[in-house]
PDB file of the backbone (N, CA, C, O) and the ligand in Angstrom, with CONECT records:
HET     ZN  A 101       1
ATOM      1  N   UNK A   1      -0.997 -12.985 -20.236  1.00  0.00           N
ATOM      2  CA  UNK A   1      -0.428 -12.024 -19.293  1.00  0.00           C
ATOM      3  C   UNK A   1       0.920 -11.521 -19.839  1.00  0.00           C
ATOM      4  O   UNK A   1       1.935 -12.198 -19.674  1.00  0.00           O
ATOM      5  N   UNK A   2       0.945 -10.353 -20.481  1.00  0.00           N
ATOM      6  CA  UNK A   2       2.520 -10.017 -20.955  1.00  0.00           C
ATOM      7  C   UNK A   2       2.973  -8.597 -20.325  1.00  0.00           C
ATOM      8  O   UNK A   2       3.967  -7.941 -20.636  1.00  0.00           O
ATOM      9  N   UNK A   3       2.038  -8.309 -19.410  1.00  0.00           N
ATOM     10  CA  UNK A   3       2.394  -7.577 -18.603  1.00  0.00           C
ATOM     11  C   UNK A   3       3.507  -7.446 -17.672  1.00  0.00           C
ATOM     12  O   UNK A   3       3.358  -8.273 -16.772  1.00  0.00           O
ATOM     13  N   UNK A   4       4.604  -6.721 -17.510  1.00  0.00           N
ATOM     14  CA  UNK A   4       5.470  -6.914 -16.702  1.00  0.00           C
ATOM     15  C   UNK A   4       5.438  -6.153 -15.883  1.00  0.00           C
ATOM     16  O   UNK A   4       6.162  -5.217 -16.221  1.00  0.00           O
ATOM     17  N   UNK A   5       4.735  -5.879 -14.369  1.00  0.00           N
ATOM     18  CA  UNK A   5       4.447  -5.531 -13.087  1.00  0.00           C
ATOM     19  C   UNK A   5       5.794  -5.663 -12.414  1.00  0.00           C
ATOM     20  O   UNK A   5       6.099  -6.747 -11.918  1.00  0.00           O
ATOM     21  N   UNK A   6       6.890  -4.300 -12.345  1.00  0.00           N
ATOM     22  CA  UNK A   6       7.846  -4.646 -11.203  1.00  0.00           C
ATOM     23  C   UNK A   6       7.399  -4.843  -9.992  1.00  0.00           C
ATOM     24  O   UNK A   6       6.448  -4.263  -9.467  1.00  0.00           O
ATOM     25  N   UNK A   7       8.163  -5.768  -9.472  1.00  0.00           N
ATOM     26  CA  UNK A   7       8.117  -5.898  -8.667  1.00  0.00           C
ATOM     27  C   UNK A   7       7.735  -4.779  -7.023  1.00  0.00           C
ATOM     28  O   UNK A   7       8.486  -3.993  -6.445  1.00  0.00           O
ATOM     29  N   UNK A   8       6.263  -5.179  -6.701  1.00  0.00           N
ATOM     30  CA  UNK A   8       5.947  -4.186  -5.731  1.00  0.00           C
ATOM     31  C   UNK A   8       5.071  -4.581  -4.646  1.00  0.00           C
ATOM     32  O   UNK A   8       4.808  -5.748  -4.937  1.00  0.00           O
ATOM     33  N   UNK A   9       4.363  -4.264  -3.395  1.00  0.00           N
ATOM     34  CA  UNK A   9       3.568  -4.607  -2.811  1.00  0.00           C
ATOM     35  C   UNK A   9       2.858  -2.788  -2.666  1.00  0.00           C
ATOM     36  O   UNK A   9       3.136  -1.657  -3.063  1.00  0.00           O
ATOM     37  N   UNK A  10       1.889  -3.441  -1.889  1.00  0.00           N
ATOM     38  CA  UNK A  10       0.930  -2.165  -1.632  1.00  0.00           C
ATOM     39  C   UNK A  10       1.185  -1.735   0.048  1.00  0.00           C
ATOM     40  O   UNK A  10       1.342  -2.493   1.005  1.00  0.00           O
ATOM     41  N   UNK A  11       1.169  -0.634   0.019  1.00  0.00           N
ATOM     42  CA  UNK A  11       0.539  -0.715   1.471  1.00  0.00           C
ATOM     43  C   UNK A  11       0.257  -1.153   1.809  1.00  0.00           C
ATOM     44  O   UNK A  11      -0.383  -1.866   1.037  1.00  0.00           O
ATOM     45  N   UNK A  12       0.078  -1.715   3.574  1.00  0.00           N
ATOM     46  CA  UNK A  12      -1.109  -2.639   4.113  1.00  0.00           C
ATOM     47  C   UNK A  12      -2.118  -1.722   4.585  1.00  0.00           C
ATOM     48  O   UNK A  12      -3.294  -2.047   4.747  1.00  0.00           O
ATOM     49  N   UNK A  13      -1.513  -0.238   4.867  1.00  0.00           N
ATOM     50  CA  UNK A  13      -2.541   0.264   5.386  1.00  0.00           C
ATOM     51  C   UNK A  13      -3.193   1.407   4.496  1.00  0.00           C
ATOM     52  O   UNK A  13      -4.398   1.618   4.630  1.00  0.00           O
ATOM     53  N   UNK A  14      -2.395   2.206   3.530  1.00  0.00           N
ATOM     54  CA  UNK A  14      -3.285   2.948   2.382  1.00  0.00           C
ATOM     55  C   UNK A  14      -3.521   2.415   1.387  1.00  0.00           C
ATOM     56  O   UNK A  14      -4.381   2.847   0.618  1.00  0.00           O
ATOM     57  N   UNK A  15      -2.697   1.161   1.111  1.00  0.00           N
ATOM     58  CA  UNK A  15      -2.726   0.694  -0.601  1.00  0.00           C
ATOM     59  C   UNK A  15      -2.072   1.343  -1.928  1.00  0.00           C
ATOM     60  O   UNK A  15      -2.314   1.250  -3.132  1.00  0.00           O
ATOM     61  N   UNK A  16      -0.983   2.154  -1.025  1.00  0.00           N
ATOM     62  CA  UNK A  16      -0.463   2.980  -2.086  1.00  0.00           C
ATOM     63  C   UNK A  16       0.979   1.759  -2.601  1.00  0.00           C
ATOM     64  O   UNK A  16       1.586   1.127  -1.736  1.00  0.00           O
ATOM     65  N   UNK A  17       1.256   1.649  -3.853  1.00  0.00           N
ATOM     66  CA  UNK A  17       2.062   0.808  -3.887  1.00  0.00           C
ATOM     67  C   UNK A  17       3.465   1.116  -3.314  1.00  0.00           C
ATOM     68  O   UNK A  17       3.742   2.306  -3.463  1.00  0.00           O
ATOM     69  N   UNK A  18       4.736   0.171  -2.511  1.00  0.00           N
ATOM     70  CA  UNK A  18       5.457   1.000  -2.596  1.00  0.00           C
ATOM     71  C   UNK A  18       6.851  -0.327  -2.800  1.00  0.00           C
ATOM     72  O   UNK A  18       6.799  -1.465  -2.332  1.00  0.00           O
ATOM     73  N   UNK A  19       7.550   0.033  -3.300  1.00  0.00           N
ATOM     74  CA  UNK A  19       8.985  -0.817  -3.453  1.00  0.00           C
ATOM     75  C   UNK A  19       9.335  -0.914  -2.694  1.00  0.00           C
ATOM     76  O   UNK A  19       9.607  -2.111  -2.607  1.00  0.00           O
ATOM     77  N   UNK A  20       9.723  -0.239  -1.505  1.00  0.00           N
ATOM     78  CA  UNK A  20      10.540  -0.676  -0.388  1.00  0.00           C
ATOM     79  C   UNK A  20      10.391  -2.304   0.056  1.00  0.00           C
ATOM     80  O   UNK A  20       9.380  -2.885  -0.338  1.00  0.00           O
ATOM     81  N   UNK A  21      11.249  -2.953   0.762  1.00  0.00           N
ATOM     82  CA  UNK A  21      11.257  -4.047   1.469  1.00  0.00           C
ATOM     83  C   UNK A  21       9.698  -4.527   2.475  1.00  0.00           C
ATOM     84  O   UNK A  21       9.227  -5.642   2.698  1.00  0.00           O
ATOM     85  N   UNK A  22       9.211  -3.081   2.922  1.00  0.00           N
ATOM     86  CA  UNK A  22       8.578  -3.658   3.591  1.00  0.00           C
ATOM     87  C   UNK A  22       7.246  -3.261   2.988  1.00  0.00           C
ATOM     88  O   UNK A  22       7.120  -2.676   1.912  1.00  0.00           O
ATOM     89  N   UNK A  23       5.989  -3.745   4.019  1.00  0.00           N
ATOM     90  CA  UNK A  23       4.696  -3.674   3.564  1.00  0.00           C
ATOM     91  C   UNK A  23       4.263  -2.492   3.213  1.00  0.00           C
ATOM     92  O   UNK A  23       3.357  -2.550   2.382  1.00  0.00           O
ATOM     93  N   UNK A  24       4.688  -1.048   3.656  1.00  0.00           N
ATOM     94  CA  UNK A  24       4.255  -0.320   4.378  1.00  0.00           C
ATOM     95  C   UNK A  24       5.054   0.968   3.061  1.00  0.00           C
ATOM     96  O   UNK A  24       6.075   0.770   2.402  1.00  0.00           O
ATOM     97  N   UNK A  25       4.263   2.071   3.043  1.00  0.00           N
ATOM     98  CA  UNK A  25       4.811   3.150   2.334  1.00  0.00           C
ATOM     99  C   UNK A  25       5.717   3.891   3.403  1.00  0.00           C
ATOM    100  O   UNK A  25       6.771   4.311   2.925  1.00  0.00           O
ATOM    101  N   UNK A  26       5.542   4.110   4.611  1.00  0.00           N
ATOM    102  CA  UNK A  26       6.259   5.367   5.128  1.00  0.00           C
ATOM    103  C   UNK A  26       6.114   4.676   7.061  1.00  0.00           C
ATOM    104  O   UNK A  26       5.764   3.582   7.504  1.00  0.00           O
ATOM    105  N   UNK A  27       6.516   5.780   7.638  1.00  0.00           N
ATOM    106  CA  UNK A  27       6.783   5.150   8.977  1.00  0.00           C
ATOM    107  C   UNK A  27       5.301   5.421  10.119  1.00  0.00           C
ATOM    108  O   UNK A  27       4.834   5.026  11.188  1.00  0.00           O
ATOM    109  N   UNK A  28       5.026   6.393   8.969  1.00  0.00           N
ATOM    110  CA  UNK A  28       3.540   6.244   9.775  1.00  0.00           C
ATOM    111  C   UNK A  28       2.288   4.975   9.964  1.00  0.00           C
ATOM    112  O   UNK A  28       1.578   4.404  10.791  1.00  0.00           O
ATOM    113  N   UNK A  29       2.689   5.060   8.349  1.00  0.00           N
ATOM    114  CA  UNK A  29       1.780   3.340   7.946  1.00  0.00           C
ATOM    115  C   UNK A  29       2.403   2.111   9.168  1.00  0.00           C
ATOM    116  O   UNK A  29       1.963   1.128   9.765  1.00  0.00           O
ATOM    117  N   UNK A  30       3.208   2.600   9.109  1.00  0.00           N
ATOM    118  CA  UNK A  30       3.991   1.083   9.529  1.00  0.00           C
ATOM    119  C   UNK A  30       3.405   1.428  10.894  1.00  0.00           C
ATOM    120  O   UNK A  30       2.697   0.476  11.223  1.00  0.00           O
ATOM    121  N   UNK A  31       3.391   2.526  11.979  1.00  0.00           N
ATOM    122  CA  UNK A  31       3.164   2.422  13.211  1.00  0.00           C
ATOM    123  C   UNK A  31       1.546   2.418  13.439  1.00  0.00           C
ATOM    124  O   UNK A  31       1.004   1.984  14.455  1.00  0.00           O
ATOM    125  N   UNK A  32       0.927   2.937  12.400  1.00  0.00           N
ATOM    126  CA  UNK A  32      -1.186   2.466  12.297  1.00  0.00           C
ATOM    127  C   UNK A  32      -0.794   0.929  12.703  1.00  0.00           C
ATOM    128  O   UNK A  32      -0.982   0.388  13.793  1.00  0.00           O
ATOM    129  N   UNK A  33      -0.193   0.373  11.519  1.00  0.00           N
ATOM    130  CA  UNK A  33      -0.411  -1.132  11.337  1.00  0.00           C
ATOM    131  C   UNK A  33      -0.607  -1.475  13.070  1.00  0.00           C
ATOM    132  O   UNK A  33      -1.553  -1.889  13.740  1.00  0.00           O
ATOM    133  N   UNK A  34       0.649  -1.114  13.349  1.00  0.00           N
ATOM    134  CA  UNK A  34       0.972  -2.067  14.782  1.00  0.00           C
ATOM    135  C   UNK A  34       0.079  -1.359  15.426  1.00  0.00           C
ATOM    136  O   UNK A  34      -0.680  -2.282  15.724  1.00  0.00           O
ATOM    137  N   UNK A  35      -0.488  -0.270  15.940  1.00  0.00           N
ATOM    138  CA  UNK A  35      -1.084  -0.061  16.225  1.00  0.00           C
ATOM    139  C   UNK A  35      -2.639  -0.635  16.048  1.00  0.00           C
ATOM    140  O   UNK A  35      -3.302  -0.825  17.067  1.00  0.00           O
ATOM    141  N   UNK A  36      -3.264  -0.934  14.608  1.00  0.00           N
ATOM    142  CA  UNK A  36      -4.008  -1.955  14.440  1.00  0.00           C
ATOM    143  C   UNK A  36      -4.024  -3.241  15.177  1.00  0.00           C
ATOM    144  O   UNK A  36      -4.952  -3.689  15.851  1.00  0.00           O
ATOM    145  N   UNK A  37      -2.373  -3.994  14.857  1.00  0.00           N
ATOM    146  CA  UNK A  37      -2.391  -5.337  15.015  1.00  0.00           C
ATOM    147  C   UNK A  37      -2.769  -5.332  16.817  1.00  0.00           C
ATOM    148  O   UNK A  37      -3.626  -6.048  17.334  1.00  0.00           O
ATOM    149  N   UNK A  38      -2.021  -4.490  17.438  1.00  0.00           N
ATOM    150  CA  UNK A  38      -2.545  -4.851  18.961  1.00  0.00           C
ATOM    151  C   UNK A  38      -3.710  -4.543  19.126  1.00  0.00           C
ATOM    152  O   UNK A  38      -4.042  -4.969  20.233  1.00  0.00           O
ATOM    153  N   UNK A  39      -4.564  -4.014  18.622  1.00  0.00           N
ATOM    154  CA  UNK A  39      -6.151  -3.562  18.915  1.00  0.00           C
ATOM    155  C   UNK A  39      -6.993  -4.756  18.509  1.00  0.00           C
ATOM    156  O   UNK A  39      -8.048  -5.144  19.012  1.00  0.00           O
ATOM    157  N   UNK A  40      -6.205  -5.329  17.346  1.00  0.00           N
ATOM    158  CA  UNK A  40      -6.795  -7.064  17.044  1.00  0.00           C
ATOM    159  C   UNK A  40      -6.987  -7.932  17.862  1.00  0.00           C
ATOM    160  O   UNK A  40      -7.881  -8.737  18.124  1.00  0.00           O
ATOM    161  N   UNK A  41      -5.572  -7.537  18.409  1.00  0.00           N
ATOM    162  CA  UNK A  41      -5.398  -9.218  19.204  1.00  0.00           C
ATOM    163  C   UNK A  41      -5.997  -8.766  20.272  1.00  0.00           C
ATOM    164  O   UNK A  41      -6.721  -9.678  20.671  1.00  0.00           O
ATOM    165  N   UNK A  42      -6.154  -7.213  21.430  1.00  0.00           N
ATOM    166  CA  UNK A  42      -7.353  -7.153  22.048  1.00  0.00           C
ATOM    167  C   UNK A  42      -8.431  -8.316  21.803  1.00  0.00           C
ATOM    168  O   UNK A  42      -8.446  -9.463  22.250  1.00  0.00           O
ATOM    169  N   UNK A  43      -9.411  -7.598  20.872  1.00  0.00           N
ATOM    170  CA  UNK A  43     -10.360  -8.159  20.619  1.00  0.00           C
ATOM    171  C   UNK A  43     -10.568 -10.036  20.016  1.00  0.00           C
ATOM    172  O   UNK A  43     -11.603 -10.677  19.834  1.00  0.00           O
ATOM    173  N   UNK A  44      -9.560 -10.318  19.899  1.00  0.00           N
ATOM    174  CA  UNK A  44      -9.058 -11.793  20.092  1.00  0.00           C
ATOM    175  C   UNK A  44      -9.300 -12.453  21.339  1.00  0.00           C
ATOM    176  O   UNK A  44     -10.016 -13.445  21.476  1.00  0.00           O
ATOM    177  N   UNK A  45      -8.288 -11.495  22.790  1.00  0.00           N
ATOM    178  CA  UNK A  45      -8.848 -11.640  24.032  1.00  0.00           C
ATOM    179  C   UNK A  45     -10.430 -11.503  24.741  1.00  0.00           C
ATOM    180  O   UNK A  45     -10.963 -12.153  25.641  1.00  0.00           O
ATOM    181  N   UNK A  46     -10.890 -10.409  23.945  1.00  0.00           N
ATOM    182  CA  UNK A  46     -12.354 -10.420  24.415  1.00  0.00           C
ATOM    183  C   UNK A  46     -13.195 -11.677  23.987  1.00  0.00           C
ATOM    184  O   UNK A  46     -13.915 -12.391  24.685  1.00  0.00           O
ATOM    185  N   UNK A  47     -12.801 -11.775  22.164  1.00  0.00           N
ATOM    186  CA  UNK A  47     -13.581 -13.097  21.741  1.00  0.00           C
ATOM    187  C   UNK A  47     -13.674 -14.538  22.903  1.00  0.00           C
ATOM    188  O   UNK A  47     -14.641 -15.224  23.235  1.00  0.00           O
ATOM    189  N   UNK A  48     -12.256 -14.597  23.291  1.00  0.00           N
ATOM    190  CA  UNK A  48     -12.048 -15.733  23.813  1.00  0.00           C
ATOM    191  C   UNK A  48     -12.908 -15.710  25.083  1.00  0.00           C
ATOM    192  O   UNK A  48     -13.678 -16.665  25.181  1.00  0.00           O
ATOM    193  N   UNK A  49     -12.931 -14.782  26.103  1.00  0.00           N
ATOM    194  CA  UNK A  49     -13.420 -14.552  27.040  1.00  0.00           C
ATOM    195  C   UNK A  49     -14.953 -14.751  26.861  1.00  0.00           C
ATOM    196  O   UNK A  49     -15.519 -15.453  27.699  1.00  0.00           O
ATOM    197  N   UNK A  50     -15.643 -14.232  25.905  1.00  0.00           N
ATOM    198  CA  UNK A  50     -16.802 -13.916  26.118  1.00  0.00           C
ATOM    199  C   UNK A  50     -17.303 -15.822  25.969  1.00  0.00           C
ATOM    200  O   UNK A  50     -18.139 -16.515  26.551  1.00  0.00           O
ATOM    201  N   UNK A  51     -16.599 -16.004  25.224  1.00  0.00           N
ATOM    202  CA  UNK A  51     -16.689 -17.677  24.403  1.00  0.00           C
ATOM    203  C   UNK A  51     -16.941 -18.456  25.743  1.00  0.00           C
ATOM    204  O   UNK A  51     -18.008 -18.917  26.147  1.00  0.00           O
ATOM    205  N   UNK A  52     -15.547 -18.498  26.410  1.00  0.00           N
ATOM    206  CA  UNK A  52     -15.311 -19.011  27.593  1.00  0.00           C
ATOM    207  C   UNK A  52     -16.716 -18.782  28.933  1.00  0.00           C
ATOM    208  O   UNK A  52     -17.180 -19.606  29.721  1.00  0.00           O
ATOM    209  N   UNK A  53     -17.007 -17.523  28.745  1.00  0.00           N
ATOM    210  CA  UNK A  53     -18.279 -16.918  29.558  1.00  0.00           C
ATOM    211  C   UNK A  53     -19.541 -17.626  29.468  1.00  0.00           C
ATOM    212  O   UNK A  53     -20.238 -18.080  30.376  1.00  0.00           O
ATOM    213  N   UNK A  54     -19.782 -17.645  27.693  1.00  0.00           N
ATOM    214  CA  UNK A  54     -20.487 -18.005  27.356  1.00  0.00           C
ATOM    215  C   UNK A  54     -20.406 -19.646  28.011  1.00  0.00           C
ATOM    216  O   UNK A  54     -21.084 -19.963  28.988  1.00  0.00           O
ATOM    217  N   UNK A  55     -19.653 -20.424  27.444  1.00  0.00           N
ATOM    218  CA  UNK A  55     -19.893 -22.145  27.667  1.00  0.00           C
ATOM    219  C   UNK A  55     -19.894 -22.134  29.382  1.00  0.00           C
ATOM    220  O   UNK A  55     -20.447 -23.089  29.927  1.00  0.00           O
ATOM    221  N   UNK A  56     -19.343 -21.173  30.155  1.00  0.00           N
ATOM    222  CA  UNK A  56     -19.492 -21.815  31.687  1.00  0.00           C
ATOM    223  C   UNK A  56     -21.109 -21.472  32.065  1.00  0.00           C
ATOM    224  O   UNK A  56     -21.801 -21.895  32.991  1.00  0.00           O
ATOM    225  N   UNK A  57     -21.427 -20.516  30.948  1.00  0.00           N
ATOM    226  CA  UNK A  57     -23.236 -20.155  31.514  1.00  0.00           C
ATOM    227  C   UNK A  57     -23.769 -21.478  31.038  1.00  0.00           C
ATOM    228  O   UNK A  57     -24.659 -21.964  31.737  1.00  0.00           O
ATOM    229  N   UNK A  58     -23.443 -22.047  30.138  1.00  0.00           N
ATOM    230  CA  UNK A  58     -24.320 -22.978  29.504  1.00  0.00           C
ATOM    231  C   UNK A  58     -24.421 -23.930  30.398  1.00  0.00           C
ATOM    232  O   UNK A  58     -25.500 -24.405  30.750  1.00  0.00           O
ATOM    233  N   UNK A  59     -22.944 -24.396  30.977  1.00  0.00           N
ATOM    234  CA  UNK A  59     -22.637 -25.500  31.985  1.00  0.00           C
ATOM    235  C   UNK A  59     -23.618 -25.025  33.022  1.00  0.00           C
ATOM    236  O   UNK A  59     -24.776 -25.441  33.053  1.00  0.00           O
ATOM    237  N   UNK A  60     -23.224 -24.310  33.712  1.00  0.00           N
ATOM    238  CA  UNK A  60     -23.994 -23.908  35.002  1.00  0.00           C
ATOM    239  C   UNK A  60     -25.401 -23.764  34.918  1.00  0.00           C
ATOM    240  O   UNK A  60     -26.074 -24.171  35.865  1.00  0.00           O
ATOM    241  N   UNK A  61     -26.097 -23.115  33.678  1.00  0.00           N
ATOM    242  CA  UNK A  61     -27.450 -23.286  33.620  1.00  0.00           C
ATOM    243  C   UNK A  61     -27.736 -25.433  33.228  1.00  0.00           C
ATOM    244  O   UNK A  61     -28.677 -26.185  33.482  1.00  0.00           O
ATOM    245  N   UNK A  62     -26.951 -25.561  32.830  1.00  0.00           N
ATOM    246  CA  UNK A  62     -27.066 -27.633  32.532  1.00  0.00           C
ATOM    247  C   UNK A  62     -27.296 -27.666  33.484  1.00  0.00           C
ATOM    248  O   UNK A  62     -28.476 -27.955  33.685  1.00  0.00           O
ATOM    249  N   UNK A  63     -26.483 -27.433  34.664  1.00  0.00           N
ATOM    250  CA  UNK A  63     -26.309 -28.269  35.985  1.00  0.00           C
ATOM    251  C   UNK A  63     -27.334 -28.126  36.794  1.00  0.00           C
ATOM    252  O   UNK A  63     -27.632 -29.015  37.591  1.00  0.00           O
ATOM    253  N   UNK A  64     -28.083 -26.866  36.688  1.00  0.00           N
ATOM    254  CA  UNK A  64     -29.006 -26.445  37.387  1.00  0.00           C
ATOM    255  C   UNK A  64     -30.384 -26.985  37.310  1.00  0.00           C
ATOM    256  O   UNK A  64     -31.415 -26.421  37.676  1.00  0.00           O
ATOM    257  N   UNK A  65     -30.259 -28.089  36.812  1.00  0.00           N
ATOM    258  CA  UNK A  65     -31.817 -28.402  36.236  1.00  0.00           C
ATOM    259  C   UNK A  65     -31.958 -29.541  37.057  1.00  0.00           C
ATOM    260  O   UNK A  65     -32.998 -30.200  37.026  1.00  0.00           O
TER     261      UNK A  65
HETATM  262 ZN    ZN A 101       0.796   3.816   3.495  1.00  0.00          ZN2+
END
């Protein structure tokens, strides 16, 4: 490896590389992201729920027998 790669990261959200401090090329990227990240953790809440849904059907169909 004698490559010397300054120091850089990519985008998180185009992949364009960029030096700045943060992840992100520009202020748009940066507000997708968050915009992403809360649409995640949504669906984090649904996972859990449905999970939760799921095991009380299981219980309640157990019990029913
Ligand atoms: Zn970007």
């Amino acid at each position: 490896m004698v490559d010397q790669i300054p120091q850089h990261t990519h985008c998180q959200i185009c992949r364009k590389a960029t030096t700045s401090q943060e992840p992100f090329c520009s202020e748009e990227c940066k507000q997708q992201y968050t915009a992403m990240k809360k649409r995640n953790r949504l669906w984090v809440y649904v996972m859990y729920a449905l999970m939760v849904f799921i095991i009380i059907v299981i219980v309640v169909s157990s019990l029913g027998k």
